[in-house]
N, C-alpha and C positions, 0 to 999 in steps of 0.2 A: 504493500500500500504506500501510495505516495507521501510523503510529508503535506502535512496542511496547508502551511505558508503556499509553497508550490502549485497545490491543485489550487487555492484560492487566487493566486497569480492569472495561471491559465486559465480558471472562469472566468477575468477580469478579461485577460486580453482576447480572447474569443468575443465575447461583446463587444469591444474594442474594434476589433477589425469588421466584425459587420457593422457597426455602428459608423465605423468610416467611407467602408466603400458604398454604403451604399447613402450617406450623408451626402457627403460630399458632392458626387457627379448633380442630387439634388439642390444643393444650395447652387451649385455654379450656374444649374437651369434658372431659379430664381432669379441669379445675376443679369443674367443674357435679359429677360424679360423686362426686369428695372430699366437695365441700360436703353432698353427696346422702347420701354416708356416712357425717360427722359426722366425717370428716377435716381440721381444721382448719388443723393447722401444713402440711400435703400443698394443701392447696388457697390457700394463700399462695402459699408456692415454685411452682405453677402458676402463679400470675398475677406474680408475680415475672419469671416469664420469658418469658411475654405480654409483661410491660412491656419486659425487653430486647430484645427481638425488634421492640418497635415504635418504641423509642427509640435502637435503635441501624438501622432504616431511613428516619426521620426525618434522622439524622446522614447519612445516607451522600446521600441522594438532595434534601436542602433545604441541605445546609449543605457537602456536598462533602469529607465527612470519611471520605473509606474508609479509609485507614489504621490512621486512631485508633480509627477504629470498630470493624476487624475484631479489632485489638489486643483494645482493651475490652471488648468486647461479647463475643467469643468465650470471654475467658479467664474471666469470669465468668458465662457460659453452662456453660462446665463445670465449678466452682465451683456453680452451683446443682443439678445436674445428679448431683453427687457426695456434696452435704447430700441430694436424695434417696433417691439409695443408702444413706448414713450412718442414713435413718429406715428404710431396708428400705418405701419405699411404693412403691405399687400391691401389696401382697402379693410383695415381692422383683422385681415386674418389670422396677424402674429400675434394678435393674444391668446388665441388658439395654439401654439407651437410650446407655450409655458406649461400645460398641461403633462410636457414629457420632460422634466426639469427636477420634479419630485423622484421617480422611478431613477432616472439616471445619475440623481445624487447618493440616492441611498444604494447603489449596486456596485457604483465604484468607489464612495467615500466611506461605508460602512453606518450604523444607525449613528454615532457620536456625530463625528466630522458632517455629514450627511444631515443631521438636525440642526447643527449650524448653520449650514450654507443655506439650507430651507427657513429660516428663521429671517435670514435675511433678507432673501429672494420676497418673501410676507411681506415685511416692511417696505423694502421698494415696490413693490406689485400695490401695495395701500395706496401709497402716496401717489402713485399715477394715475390708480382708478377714483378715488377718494379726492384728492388734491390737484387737478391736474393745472390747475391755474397758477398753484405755488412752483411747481415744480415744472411750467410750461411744457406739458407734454399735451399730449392730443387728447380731448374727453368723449370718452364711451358712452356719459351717460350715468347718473347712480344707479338706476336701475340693474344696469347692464353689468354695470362695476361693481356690485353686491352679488350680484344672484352668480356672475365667476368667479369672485372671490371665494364665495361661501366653497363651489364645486372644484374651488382650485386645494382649497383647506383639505378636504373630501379623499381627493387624490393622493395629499401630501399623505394622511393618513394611512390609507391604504401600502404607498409607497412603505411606509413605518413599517409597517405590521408584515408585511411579507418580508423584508429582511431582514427583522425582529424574528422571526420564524422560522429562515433558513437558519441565521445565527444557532438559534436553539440545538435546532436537529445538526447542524453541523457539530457543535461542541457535544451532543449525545454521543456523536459518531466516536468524534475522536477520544471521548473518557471508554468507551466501549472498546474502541481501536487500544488505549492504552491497558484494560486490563487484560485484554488477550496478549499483550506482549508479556505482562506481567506473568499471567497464568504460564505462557508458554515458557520463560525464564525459569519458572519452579518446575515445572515437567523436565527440563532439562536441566537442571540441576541435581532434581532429584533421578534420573537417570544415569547421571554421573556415579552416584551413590551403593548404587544398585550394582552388585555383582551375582553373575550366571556362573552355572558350571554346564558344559556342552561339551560331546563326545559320549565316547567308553570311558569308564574308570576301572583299571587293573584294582582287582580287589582279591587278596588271601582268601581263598576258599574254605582255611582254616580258622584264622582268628580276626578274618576280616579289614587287615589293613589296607589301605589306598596306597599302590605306588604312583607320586609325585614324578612333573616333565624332569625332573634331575633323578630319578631311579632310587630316591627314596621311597621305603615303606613307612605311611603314618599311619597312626591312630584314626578313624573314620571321624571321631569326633575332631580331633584336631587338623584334617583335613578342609571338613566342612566348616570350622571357623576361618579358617585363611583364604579361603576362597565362596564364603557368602556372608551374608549380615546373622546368619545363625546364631542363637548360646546357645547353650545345654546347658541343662539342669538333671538331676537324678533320680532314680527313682527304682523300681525293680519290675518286673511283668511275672502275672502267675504263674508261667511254666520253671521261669526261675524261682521264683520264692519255695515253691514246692519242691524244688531238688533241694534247693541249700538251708531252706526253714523251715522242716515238714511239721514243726511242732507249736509256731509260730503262724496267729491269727491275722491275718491279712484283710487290709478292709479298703474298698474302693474311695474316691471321691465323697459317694452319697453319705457313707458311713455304714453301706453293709459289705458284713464280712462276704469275702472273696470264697468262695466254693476252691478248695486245691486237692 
C-alpha cells in the first residue's frame, strides 16, 4: 500500500490535470469571444487565468511545488474569478463560475486552509452583491444578490462536508492500514520465536535417545528443549508405576485412585 502523503498527492494532481486541460482550451474560447466583442478588460482576466492555470501546472509537475501551488494559484484563481463578477462579464454569467470555487478549495486546500480561503471568497462575494456602489462593481440587484448568496453558502457547505468525509474515511483507512502492519510485525516476530523440528529423528530403539546433526546421542527430553519452546515436567504413567510401585496407591488428576 502506498504511503498517504503520496496517494493524496496523486489524487490532487489527477484533478489537476483535468482541471487544466480541459480549463484552459475553455477560458482561451472565452478570450477569442471578449476580444470578438470588443471586451477588453474581460479578455485580459481571460488570459490572466490561462496564464495561472498554466503556470501554476508548470509549478506543480517541473518543479514539484503542489502545495504552494495549490495555495497560490487557487486563491488567486478566485480572486480573478470574482474581479469578473465585480465587471458583471459575460452578461452577469460569471457569477455563475463562483459556484465551483467552494469544491475546488476544499479538494486541493484540505477542510482548514480550504475554510479560509472560502471565508474570504464570502466576504468579497458580500461586498459586490451587497455593496456594489462602495466597492464600484457592477449591481445584480439585492434580490439576485441574496437569493446566490444564500445558494453560494449552500454549496460552500456541501463542498465542507464531502471533504470533511473523505478526511474521515481516509484517516479510518490509514489507522486500519497501521494496525495490520502492526499485527503483521507480531506474527513475524512471533514466528521468529517459534522453533520446528522437520525430518527423521534417529532414535535408540533401546533407551530412546535422539542422535543430534553432530552424531551425538541425547536424552529425548533434552533434545526436544534445544530444538523447541518445550519444558518438561514429571510425573510417572501407570504401566510404570505398577512395575516399580506395585504397593503404592496411584491416583489420577481427578483424585481417583488409578486401577494398576
Amino acid at each position: 500500500m502506498e504511503n498517504a502523503d503520496s496517494v493524496e498527492r496523486t489524487r490532487r494532481r489527477q484533478l489537476f490535470v483535468l482541471l487544466t486541460s480541459f480549463g484552459i482550451p475553455v477560458i482561451l474560447l472565452f478570450a477569442v469571444i471578449d476580444f470578438l466583442e470588443g471586451d477588453t478588460i474581460e479578455f485580459v482576466v481571460d488570459l490572466v487565468l490561462a496564464s495561472i492555470l498554466l503556470i501554476a501546472l508548470i509549478a506543480v509537475f517541473r518543479y514539484d511545488k503542489d502545495r504552494v501551488t495549490y495555495r497560490v494559484g487557487l486563491n488567486l484563481l478566485a480572486l480573478a474569478v470574482l474581479y469578473n463578477v465585480a465587471l458583471g462579464a459575460g452578461r452577469e454569467s460569471a457569477l455563475y463560475w463562483v459556484y465551483v470555487l467552494p469544491l475546488l478549495l476544499f479538494f486541493f486546500l484540505g477542510r482548514r486552509d480550504g475554510l479560509i480561503s472560502i471565508g474570504f471568497a464570502l466576504l468579497l462575494l458580500a461586498l459586490l452583491l451587497f455593496f456594489p456602489n462602495v466597492v464600484r462593481a457592477h449591481d445584480y440587484g439585492i434580490q439576485t444578490g441574496l437569493r446566490f448568496f444564500v445558494s453560494f453558502i449552500f454549496v460552500a457547505v456541501i463542498g465542507y462536508g464531502l471533504e470533511a468525509s473523505r478526511y474521515r474515511f481516509s484517516d479510518m483507512l490509514r489507522r486500519e492500514h497501521e494496525e495490520l502492519l502492526e499485527e503483521k510485525a507480531n506474527l513475524e516476530k512471533a514466528l521468529t520465536q517459534i522453533k520446528t523440528l522437520r525430518g527423521l529423528l534417529p532414535m535408540c530403539a533401546s533407551c530412546k535417545k535422539i542422535r543430534d546433526d553432530s552424531g551425538y546421542w541425547k536424552q529425548i527430553e533434552s533434545y526436544l528443549h534445544e530444538h523447541s519452546d518445550a519444558k518438561f515436567s514429571h510425573g510417572i504413567c501407570p504401566d510404570c508405576a505398577k512395575e516399580l510401585y506395585p504397593n503404592v496407591r496411584i491416583y489420577d488428576d481427578s483424585g481417583e485412585e488409578i486401577a494398576l
